[in-house]
C-alpha positions in Angstrom: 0.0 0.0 0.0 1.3 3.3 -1.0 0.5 7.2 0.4 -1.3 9.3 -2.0 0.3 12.3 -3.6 -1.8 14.6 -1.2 -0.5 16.9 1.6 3.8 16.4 1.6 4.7 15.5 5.0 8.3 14.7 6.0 10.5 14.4 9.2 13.8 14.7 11.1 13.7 12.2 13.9 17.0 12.8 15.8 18.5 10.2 18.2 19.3 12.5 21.8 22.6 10.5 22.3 24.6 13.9 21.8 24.3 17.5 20.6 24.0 17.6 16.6 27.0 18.1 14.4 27.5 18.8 10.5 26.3 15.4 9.8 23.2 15.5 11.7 22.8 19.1 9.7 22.7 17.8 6.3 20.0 15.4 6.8 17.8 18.2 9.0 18.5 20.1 5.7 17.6 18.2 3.6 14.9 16.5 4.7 13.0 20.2 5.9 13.9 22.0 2.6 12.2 19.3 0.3 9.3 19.3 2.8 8.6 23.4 2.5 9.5 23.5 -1.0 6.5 21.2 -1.9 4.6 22.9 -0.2 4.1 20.4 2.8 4.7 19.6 6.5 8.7 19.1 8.4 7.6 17.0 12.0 9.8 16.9 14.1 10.1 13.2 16.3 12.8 12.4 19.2 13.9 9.2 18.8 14.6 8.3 22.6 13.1 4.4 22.7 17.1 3.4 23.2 16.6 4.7 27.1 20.2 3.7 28.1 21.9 5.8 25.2 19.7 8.7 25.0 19.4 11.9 27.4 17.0 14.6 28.2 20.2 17.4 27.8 21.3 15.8 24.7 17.2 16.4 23.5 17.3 19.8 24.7 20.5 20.3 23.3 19.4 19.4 19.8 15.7 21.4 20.7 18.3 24.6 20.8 20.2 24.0 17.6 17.6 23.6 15.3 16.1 27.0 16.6 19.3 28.7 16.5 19.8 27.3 12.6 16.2 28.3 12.4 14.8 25.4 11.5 11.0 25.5 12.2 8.7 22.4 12.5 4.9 21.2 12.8 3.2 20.3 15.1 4.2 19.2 18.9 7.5 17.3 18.7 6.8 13.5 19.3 8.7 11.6 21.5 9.4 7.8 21.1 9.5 7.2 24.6 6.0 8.4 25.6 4.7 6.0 22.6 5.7 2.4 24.0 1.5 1.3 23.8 1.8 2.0 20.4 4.8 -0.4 19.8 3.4 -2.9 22.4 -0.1 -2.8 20.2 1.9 -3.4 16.9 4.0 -6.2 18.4 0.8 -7.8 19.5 -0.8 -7.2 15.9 1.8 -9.6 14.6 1.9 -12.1 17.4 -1.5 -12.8 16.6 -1.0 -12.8 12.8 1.7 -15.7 13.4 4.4 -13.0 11.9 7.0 -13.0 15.5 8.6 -15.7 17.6 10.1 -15.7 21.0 13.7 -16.4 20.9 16.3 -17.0 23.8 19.7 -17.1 22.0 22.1 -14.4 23.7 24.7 -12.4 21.8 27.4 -14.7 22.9 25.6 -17.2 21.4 25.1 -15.8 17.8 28.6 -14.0 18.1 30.1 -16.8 15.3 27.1 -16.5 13.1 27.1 -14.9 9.2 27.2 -11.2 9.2 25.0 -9.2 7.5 25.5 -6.3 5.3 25.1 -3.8 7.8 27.5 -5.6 10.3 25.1 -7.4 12.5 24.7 -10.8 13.0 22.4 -12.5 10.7 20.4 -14.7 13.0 20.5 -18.8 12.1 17.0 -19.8 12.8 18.0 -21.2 16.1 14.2 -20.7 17.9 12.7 -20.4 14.4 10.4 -23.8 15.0 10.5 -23.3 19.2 12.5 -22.9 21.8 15.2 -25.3 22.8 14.5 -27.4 25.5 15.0 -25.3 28.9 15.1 -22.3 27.3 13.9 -19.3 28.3 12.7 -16.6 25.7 14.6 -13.4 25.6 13.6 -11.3 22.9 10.8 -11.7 20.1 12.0 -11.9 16.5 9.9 -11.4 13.0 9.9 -14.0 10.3 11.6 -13.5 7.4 10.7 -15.7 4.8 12.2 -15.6 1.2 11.6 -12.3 0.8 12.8 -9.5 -2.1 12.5 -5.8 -1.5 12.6 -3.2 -4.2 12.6 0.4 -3.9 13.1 3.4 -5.7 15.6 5.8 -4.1 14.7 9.1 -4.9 18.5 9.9 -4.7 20.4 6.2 -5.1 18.3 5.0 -7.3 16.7 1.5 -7.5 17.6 -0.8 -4.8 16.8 -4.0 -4.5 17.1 -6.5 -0.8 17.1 -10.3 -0.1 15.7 -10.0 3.3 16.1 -13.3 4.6 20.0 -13.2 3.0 20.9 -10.1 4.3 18.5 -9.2 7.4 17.1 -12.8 8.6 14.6 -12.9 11.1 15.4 -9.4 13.3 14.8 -8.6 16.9 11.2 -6.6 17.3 11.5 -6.3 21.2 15.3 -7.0 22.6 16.2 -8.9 25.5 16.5 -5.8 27.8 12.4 -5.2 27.1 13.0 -2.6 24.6 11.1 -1.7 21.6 13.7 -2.5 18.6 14.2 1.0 16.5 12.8 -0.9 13.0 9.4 -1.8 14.5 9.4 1.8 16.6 10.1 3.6 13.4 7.6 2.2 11.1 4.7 2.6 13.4 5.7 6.4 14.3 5.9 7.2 10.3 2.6 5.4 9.8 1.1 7.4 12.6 2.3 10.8 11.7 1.3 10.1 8.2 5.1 10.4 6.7 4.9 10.7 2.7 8.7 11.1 1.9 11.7 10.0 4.4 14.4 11.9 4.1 17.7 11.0 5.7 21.1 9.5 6.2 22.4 6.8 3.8 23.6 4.8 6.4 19.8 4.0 7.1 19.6 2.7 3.3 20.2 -0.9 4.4 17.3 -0.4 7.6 14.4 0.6 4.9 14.1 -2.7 3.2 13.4 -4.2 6.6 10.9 -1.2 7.8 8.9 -1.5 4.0 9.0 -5.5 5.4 7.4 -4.5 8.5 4.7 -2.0 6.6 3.7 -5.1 4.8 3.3 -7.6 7.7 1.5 -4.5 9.6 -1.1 -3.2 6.8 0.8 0.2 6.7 1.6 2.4 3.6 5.1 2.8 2.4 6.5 6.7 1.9 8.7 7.7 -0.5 12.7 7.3 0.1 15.4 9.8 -0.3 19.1 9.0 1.1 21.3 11.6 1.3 25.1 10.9 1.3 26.3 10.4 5.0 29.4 13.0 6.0 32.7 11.0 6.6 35.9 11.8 8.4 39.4 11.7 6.5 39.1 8.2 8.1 36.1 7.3 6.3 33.9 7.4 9.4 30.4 8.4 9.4 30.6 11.7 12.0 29.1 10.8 15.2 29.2 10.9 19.5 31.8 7.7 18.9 34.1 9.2 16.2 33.9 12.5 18.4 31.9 14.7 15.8 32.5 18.3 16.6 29.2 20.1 17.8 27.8 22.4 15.9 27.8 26.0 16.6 24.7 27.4 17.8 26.1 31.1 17.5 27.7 31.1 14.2 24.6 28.8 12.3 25.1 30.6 9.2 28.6 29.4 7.5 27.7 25.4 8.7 23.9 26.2 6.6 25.8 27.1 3.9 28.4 24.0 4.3 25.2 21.6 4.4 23.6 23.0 1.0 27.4 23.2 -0.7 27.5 19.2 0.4 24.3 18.5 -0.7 25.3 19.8 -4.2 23.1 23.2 -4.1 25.9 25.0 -5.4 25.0 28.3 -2.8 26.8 31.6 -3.8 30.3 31.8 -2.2 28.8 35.8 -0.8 25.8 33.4 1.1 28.5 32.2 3.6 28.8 35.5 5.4 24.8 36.2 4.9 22.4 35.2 7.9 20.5 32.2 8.7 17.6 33.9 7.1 18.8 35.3 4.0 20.6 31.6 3.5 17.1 30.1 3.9 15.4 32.2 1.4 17.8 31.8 -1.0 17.7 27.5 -0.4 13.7 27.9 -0.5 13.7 29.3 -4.1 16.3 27.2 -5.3 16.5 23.4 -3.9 16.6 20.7 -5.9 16.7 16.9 -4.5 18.0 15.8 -7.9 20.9 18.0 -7.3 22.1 15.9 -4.8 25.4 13.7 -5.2 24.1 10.1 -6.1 26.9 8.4 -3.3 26.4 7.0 -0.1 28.9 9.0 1.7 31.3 11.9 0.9 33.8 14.2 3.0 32.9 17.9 3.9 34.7 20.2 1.0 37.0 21.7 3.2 37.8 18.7 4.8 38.7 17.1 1.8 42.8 16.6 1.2 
């Protein structure tokens, strides 16, 4: 099932483990700018479910930055953490469709399986057919049978998935009795009526499970647009653990400009000394999503040797 072309409405769902940094920019940028130039809605959702890593000051650290960067959104932000019925209610949805299974296998125990793509362990089936004798369940897992997922990327083109090859059955609620970010995800989007995500390339392997989910569930699919994830010299994706410098909340206007330069926008060099506003109405009038660099990931320009 697919959204009708109606009302736009896309997101930027940060994760409140730390304050936001250039790479956290690009996708707020992108993902707002091809929201208000179509004419549509930018929601704003905190993506807390993973209690131990997230933080209320990280949140209201991020709250600050996007109004300093004047970014502006819909609505009441949403919080994943406040929504745990609504994961419980979709877990339960699939129980009783026959869709999930309870599993007990620890990570120790599926530390010498097959990896996946995405580095994770690719789970062997182990309480596929039932628990082992004396064994306790841990965590609930979907069922993935042989399964083939094909998208259109509005910026990486088409993209096609083996689920069961390169996902396998995946954790839905964990072993610590938290809601897994795919299922969480998926039911916040269908809630808030998402028509176009807009975000990060290194979620481009995570969509073919979440369309999976929207299937098993009844929900529609949005659009997908994956933006090229910002690297280090070292080839990492910036972030808390590769020590990402924070962005600047008093000097917005030169890191706006960065963000639009890396998403191939082409902004006037005389922009970078202009203010947050006159950088926005100059993105307003002129973004374009097919501008952007058709690459998973790609070093800032000035960063570049």
């Amino acid at each position: 099932m697919s959204i009708p072309d109606t009302l736009y409405r896309g997101r930027f769902a940060p994760s409140p483990t730390g304050p936001l940094h250039f790479g956290s920019l690009v996708a707020a940028v992108g993902s707002f700018l091809e929201a208000r130039t179509r004419g549509g809605e930018w929601l704003l959702r905190i993506e807390d479910v993973d209690a131990p890593r997230c933080s209320q000051a990280a949140a209201d650290s991020i709250l600050r930055t996007l109004e300093a960067f004047g970014f502006a959104w819909d609505g009441a932000v949403v919080w994943q953490s406040r929504r745990v019925a609504a994961y419980a209610a979709a877990l339960e949805q699939l129980k009783q469709a026959g869709r999930v299974f309870p599993c007990a296998c620890s990570r120790k125990e599926l530390a010498d399986s097959m990896l996946a793509p995405d580095g994770a362990a690719l789970y062997p089936g182990t309480c596929r057919h039932g628990l082992p004798a004396g064994k306790v369940a841990r965590a609930w897992r979907v069922r993935v049978d042989a399964t083939r997922i094909t998208f259109d990327d509005a910026v990486q083109g088409c993209i096609e998935s083996d689920l069961a090859q390169e996902a396998g059955d995946f954790i839905l609620l964990r072993a610590d009795g938290l809601f897994a970010y795919q299922l969480a995800v998926v039911v916040d989007d269908a809630a808030a009526g998402i028509t176009q995500v807009v975000r990060g390339a290194d979620l481009l392997l995570s969509t073919p499970r979440q369309i999976f989910l929207q299937h098993c569930l009844g929900l529609p699919t949005p659009a997908y647009a994956h933006l090229p994830v910002v690297v280090n010299a070292a080839g990492e994706k910036l972030s808390k653990q590769t020590r990402a410098q924070r962005l600047d909340d008093a000097r917005p206007g030169q890191a706006l400009w960065a963000a639009l330069d890396f998403l191939g926008q082409q902004p006037p060099p005389e922009l970078r000394a202009a203010s947050c506003d006159e950088i926005w109405r100059w993105a307003r009038l002129h973004w374009r999503l097919d501008r952007v660099p058709r690459q998973r990931a790609a070093q800032r320009a000035e960063e570049t040797p």
